[in-house]
N, C-alpha and C positions, 0 to 999 in steps of 0.2 A: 867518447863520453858525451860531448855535445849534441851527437847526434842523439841520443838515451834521451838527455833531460830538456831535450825541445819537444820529442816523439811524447814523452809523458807528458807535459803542458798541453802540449795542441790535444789529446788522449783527456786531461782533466778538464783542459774547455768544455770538448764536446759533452761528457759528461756528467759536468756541473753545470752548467748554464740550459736556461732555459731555451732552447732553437725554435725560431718561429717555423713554423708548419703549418700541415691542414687542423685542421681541428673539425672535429667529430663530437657535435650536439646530439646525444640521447636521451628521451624524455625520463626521467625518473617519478615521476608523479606529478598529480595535478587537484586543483581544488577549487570550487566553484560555491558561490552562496549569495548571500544580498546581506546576513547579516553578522553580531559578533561569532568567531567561531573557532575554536584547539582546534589543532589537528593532531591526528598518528601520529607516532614516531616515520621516519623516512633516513634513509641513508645516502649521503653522496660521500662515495671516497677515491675519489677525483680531485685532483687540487684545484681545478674549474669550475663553477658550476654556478648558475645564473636562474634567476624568476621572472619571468616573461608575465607581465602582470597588466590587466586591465579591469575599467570599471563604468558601469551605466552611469550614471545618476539618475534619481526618482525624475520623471518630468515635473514634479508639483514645488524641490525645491534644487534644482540644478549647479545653483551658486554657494549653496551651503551642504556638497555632496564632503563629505570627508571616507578618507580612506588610509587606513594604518596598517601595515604588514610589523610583525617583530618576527625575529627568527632568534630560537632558542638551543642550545647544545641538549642532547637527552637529560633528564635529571634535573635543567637549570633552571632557574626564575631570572637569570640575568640575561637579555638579548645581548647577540654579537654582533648585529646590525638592524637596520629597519629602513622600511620604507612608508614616507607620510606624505599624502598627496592629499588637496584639498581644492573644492571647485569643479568647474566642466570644461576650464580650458584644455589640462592636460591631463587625460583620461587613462594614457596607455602608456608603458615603457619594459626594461629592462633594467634590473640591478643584479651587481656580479659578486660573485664571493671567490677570497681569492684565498687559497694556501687554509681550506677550512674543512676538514674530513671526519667524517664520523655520524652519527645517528643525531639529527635535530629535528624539531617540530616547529610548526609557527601558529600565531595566534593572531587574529584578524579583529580589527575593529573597524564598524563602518557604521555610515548614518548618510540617512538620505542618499542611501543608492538604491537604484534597483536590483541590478546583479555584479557580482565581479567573478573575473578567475583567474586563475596563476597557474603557470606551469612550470613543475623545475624541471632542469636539463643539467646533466654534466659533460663534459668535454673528456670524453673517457680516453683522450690521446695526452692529456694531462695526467703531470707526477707533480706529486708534493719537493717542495723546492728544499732544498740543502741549508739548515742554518749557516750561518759564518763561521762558528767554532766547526760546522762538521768539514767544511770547505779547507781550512786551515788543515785541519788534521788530514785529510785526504791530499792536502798539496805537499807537505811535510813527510807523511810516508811516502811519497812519491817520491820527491830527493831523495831521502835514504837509499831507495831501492833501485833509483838510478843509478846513486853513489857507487853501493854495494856493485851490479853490471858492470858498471865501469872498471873499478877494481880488477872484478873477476877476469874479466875483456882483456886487461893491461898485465896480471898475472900467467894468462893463459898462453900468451905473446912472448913472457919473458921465459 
């Protein structure tokens, strides 16, 4: 029986936990403009999934370039993150979304740029992670069903 309910632990780790690995960046769309701008709807249902984001500034006012990303769920008025970047020191980055699946859009605000663009990517070797309650329940039927093994193991014997 010990041997059962360790094989199951080690069996719910690998399972439940997230393992580092490769990871596998695929573009999902992209979006390019200079000024306010909605976009389509788009999908990432990946639990990865990142905006690779940069931006010119006008040359006429460089220090007062602003740039605003929100990202919306389909349907919503409420963002679920954003990115605000102001200035010309730092032009270009990366922001991640983590455990975030389904159809969203983003909405761009800018001033005194010349151009910007973003591109999403998902990490399509990514899965939506296991709340706590689902992890409990998955480690709990596990013991029963060790239990249960067990039993059967020690019935079968006697």
């Amino acid at each position: 029986m010990k041997v059962s309910i360790l094989s199951f632990v080690l069996l719910s780790f690998l399972l439940c936990s997230n393992l580092a690995g490769a990871v596998s960046w695929v573009e999902v769309t992209r979006f390019t403009g200079s000024g306010d701008y909605i976009t389509d709807y788009f999908t990432c249902n990946h639990a990865e999934w990142r905006l690779d984001w940069n931006y010119t500034p006008a040359p006429s006012y460089p220090t007062l370039a602003s740039f605003a990303i929100y990202i919306y769920p389909k349907n919503e008025n409420v963002s679920i993150f954003s990115v605000l970047q102001t200035g010309n020191t730092t032009t270009s980055g990366t922001t991640y979304a983590h455990d975030q699946q389904g159809e969203f859009y983003l909405k761009f605000l800018a001033a005194n740029l010349q151009s910007y663009a973003v591109i999403i990517s998902q990490d399509v070797d990514s899965v939506p992670e296991f709340s706590p309650i689902v992890l409990l329940l998955m480690f709990a039927a596990g013991i029963v069903v060790a239990m249960i093994l067990g039993k059967k193991a020690r019935t079968s014997v006697l």
